[in-house]
N, C-alpha and C positions, 0 to 999 in steps of 0.2 A: 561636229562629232565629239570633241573636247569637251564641250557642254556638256553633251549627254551622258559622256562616259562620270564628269564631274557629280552630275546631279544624282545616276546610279547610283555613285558611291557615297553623297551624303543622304541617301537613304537608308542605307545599308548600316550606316553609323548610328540611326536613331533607331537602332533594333539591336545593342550590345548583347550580349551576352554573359556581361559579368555584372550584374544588377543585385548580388545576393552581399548580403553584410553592408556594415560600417563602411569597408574598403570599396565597395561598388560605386560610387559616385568619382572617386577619384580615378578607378580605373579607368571608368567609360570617358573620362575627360581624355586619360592618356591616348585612348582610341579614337574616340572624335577630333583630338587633336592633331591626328598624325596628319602629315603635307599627304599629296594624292602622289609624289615622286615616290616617297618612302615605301606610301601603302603600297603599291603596285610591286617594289622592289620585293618587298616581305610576304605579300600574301603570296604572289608566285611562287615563291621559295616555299611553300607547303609541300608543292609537286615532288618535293624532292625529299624533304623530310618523311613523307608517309611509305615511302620504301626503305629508307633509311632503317624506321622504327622497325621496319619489319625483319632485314637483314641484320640491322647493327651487330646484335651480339651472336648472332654466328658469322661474320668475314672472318675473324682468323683464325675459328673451328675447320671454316671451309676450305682456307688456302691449307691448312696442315693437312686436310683428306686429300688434296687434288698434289700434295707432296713436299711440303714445304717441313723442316722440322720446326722444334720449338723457338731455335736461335733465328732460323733464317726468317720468321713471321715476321721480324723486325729489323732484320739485317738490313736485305733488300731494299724492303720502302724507306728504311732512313737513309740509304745510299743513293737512293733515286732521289732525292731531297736537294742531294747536287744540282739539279736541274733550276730549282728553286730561286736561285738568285737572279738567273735570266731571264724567265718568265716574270719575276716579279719588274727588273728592271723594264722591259717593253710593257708590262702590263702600266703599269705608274706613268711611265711618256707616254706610251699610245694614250691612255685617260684623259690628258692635257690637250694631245694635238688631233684625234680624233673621236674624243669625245667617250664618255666614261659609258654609257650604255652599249655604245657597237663593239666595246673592249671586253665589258663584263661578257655578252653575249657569245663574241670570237674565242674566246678561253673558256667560256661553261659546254661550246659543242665539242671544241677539241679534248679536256677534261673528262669531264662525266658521260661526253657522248663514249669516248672509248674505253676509258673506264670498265661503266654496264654494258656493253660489248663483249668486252674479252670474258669478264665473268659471266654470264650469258655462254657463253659457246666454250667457257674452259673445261680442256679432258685431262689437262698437269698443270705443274705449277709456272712451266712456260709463259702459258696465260696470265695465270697470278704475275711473274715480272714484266709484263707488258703493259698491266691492267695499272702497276703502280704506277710506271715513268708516266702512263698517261696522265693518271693523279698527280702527278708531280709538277704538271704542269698548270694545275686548278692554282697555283700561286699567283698565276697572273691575273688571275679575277679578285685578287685582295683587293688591292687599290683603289678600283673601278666601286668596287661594292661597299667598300666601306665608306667611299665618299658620297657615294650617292643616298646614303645613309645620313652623312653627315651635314653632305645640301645644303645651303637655305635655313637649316634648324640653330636656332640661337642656343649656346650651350650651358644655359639653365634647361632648355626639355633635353637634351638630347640622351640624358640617364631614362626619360620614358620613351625615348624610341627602340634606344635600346633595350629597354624591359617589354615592350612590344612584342621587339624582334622575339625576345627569348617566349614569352605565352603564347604567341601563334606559332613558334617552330615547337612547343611541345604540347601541342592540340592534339596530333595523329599517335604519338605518347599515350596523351589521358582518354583517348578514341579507341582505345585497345587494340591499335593495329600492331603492338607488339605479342599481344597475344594470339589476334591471327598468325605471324609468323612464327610461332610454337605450334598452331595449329597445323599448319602447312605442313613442317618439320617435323611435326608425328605421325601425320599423316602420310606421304609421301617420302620422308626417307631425309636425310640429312644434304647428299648432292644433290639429291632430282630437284627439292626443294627448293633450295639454292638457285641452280637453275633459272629458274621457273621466274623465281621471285626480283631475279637479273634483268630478266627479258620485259616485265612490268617496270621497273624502275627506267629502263632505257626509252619505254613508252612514255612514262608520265613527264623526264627531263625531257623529251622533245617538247610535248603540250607545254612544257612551264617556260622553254625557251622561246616558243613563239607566242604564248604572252606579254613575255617583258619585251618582245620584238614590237607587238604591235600598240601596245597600251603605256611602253613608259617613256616618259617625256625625254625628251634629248636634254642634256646637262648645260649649264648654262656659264662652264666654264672653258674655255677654251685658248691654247695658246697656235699663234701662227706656225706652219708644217715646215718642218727643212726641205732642204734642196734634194738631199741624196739622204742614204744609209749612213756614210759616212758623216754626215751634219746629224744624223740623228741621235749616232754613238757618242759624237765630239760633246755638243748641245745637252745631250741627256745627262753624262757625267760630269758636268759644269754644272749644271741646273742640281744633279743630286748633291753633287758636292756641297754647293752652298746653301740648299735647303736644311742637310743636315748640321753643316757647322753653326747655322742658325739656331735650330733646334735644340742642339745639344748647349750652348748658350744657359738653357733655360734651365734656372733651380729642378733641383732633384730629376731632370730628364736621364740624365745615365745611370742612376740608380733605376729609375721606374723601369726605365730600358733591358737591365740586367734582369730584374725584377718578373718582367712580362719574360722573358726569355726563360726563366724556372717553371714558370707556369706553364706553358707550351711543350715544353721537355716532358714533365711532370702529366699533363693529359696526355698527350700523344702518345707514351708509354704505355700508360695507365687505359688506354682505350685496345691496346694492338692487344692486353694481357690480362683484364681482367677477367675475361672468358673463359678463358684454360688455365687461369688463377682458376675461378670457381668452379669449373666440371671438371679436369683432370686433374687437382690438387686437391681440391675440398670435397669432391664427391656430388657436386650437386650436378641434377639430373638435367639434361641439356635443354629440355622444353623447357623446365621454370626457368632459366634466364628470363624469355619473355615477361613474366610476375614480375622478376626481379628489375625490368627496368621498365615495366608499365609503373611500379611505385614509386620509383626515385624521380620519374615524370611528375608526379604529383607532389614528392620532394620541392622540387626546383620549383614549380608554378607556384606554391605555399611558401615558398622562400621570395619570388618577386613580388608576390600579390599582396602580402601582407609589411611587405620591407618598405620595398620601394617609391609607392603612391606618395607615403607619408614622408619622403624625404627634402629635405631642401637639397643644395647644393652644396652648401659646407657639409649637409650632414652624409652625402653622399661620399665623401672625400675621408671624412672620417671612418665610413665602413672598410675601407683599406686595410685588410690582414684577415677578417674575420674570415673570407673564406681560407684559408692555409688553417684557421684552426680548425675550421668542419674538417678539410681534407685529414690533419694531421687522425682526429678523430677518428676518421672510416677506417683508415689502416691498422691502428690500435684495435678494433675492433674485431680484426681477421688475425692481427697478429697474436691475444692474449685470449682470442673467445675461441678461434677459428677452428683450426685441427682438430678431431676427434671430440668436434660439440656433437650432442645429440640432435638437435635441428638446424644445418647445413644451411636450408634456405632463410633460418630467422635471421644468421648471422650474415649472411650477404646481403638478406633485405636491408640491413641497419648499416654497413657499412655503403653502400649502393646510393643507400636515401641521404645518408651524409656528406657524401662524394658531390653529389647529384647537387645539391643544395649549396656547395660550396662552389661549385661551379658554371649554377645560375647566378650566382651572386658578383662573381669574377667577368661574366660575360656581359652582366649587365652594368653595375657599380664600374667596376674595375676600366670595363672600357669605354665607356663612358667617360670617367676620369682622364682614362689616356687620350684619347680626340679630343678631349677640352683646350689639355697643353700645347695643340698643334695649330697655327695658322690656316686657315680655310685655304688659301691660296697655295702654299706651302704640300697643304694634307696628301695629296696624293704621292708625291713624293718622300713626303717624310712614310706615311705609311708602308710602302713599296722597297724603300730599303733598308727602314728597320726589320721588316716581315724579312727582306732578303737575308740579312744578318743573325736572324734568330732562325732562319731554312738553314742556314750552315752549320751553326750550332747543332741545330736537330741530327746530322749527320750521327752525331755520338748517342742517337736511340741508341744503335747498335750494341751500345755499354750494357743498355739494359737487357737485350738480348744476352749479350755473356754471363750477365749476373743470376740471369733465368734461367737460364738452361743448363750452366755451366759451375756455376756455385752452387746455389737454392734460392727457389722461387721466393721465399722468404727473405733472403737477404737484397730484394732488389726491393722490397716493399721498408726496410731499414733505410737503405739509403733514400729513400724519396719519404720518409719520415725526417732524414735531416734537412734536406733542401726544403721541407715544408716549414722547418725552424728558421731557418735563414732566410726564409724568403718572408714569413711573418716579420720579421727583425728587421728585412729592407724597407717594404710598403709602410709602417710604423714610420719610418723617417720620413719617406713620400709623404706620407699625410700632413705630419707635422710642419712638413716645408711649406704646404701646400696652402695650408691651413693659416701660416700667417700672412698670407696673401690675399686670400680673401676675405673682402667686408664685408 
């Protein structure tokens, strides 16, 4: 059965889709290249992205109609973020001693199954704080997903699986399945909408979770189970322990460390607010979202497609900061064009499509670069509690909640205009470090 599934999928390889230009030869390599652990990991994860597209940029239009104010859109789930450290910590051991697929799996039902649940059937924003801690819980499928990501793959490709990951998750993007969900949402009304659009997405994560159940390979790393709970607490925090002190060992790791931890702050923000940045601040009309980020889709795919093929590994290491200056960019763009321009949606297109692009670049480059620095053996745990330590951090969204709601929506886009300076100024060293290391 492993055959067949095998040979399905090298047929499937010798019909790419990215055939057009100069850059088509090298992509279709990145795609023929991919291991069958990966492909399985990432094309599943479609199921999940093509509701995404469609919701994304109205969830925290929608938690503020079902009663949430502007502060609390952020409050809340950065408070529920507490949760973050534990799940990550079980998610990272369980991956070791039971294996990185029945982890990833155990944490995407409990996650997203309740999640697209609670929104689904939310009548207040009850639902909304139910629906986050369940999200809060998706931390424990870090570890799990990003090693099975990093698998097997030698870390010269592993900037193309990552650029992978990032073109097939914004297929349902350039699919215009964001425009269906503007469609929906003119049609049908803002909550019914919503709704609706809940109850599909909790269909499609079931379909994509008994995919990866029954087509992806069991991980091929594994450490002997403790005796009890108690051996597993003792065991795991020895084991984290010294994976990190190892870790952190390594040239520019705590800087890169700090580093990824601006970034994460800086989206995660930047995701709960740009929506009521752009239709209760700027005026723009709440269907064009949809436009506005079917084109940054095509941002980001035009920022992988033409960047990345062509890169080596040094050169890959060097793109380090670039995205912080697209970011710094988009903002400038809302900050000096923004208010009282005559066309509302040019200015969020161009700020949107540069955002967009700086944080394909970031997901792909960026982390890529960071799993490099990491021991295979090591990886799940280093991953598991640095994500845990940057989930804590995250607590202080909430900041940006007060600076929105509470100062002016503008001055929360200054401050994350500074962190995007210094976080330019940290990755510059990273690289540099980085860079005298490899031949």
């Amino acid at each position: 059965m492993e055959d067949i599934r095998e040979e399905g999928y090298e047929y499937l390889l010798r019909k790419p889709l990215f055939l057009l230009g100069k850059h088509g030869g090298k992509v279709r390599e990145m795609f023929a290249g991919l291991p069958f652990r990966q492909a399985v990991t990432i094309y599943a994860g479609v199921l999940w992205v093509i509701p995404i597209a469609m919701v994304q940029s109205y969830s925290s239009l929608y938690m503020v109609d079902l009663g949430f104010s502007e502060t609390e859109v952020s409050v809340y789930p950065s408070l529920a973020k507490a949760l973050g450290p534990i799940c990550l910590f079980f998610g990272g051991y369980l991956s070791d001693v039971w294996g990185r697929k029945k982890s990833l799996i155990l944490f995407d039902i409990i996650s997203w199954g309740g999640y697209c649940l609670c929104l689904a059937l939310a009548a207040n924003k009850w639902w909304c704080i139910a629906a986050t801690l369940f999200m809060a819980t998706n931390m424990g499928s870090t570890a799990p997903y990003q090693c099975l990501l990093a698998e097997g793959v030698k870390p010269p490709k592993r900037a193309s699986v990552y650029s992978v990951l990032q073109m097939v998750n914004l297929a349902p993007f350039l699919l215009f399945f964001p425009i269906l969900g503007g469609i929906w949402v003119d049609g049908r009304g803002r909550m019914a909408a919503n709704h609706e659009m809940y109850w599909l997405f909790t269909v499609l994560v079931a379909i994509g979770i008994g995919i990866r159940w029954k087509m992806l390979p069991e991980s091929e790393v594994f450490e002997e189970s403790p005796a009890s709970w108690f051996h597993i607490f003792r065991d795991g925090l020895r084991q984290y322990r010294g994976a990190l002190k190892q870790f952190f060992k390594k040239p520019a790791s705590v800087t890169f460390f700090f580093s990824k931890f601006l970034d994460e702050w800086m989206l995660y923000a930047w995701s709960i607010y740009y929506s009521l940045y752009f239709v209760n601040h700027l005026g723009l009309k709440d269907s064009n979202l949809s436009v506005v980020v079917l084109a940054s889709a095509y941002a980001a795919l035009l920022a992988v497609f033409l960047i990345i093929p062509n890169l080596s590994q040094k050169q890959v290491i060097g793109l380090l900061g670039v995205d912080q200056l697209l970011g710094l960019a988009a903002f400038a763009v809302l900050l000096f064009w923004g208010k009282g321009c005559g066309n509302v949606l040019l200015v969020c297109l161009l700020s949107y499509c540069l955002s967009a692009a700086g944080g394909s670049l970031y997901n792909s480059a960026g982390t890529a670069v960071w799993m490099n620095v990491m021991e295979e053996k090591q990886r799940a745990k280093v991953v598991a509690a640095s994500s845990a330590f940057i989930q804590i951090g995250l607590i202080t969204v909430s900041v940006a909640g007060l600076l929105y709601g509470h100062v002016s929506p503008e001055s929360l886009l200054w401050f994350m205009m500074g962190l995007r300076v210094l976080n330019f100024v940290l990755l510059r060293r990273v690289a540099k470090i980085l860079l005298a290391r490899v031949h």
